[in-house]
C-alpha positions as a printed Julia matrix, in Angstrom:
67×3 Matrix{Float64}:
  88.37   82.16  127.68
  89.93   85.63  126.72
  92.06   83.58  124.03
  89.06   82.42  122.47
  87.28   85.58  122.36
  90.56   87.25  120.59
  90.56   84.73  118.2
  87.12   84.88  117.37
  87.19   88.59  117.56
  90.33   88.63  114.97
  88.67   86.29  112.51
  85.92   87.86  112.3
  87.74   91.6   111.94
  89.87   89.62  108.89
  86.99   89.12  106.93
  85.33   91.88  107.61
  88.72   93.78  106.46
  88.91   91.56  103.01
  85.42   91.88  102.2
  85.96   95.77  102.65
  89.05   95.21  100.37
  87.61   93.35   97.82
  84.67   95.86   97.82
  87.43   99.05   97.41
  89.04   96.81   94.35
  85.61   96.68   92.53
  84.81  100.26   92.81
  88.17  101.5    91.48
  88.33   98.99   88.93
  84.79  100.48   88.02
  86.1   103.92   88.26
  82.46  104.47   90.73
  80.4   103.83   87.6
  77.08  101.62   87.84
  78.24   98.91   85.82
  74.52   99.46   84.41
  75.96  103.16   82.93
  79.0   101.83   81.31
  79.79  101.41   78.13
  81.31   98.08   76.82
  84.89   98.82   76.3
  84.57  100.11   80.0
  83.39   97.21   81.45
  85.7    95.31   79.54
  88.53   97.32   80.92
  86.97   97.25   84.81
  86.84   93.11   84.53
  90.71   93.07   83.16
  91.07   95.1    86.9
  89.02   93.27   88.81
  90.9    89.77   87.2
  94.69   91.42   87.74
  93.55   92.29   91.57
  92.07   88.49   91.79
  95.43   87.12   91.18
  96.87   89.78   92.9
  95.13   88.8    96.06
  95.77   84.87   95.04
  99.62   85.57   95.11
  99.58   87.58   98.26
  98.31   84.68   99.68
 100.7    81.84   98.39
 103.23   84.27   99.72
 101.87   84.12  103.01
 101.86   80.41  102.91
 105.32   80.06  101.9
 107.08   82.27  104.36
């Protein structure tokens, strides 16, 4: 029973830890602008960071996978 409660409690702290991630990634890569507020060479510059993270995170990943 304690096994299944430290699993549980471990999956749920792992997405709770990406989503805060993620979340971290989208406000630098924003620079804490209101996407509303920016102008369009800025918010063509924060979705260029928020793609390069993506496949950033999509790598780290596969890496896992593989070793």
């Amino acid at each position: 029973m304690d096994r299944m409660l430290q699993q549980l409690l471990n999956r749920f702290l792992g997405r709770l830890m990406n989503r805060a991630i993620d979340t971290g990634i989208s406000f630098v890569a924003n620079r804490g602008k209101d996407p509303a507020q920016m102008s369009d060479s800025e918010r063509q510059q924060a979705r260029a960071g928020q793609d390069l993270a993506k496949k950033a995170r999509k790598m780290s990943r596969a890496s896992r996978k593989l070793f």
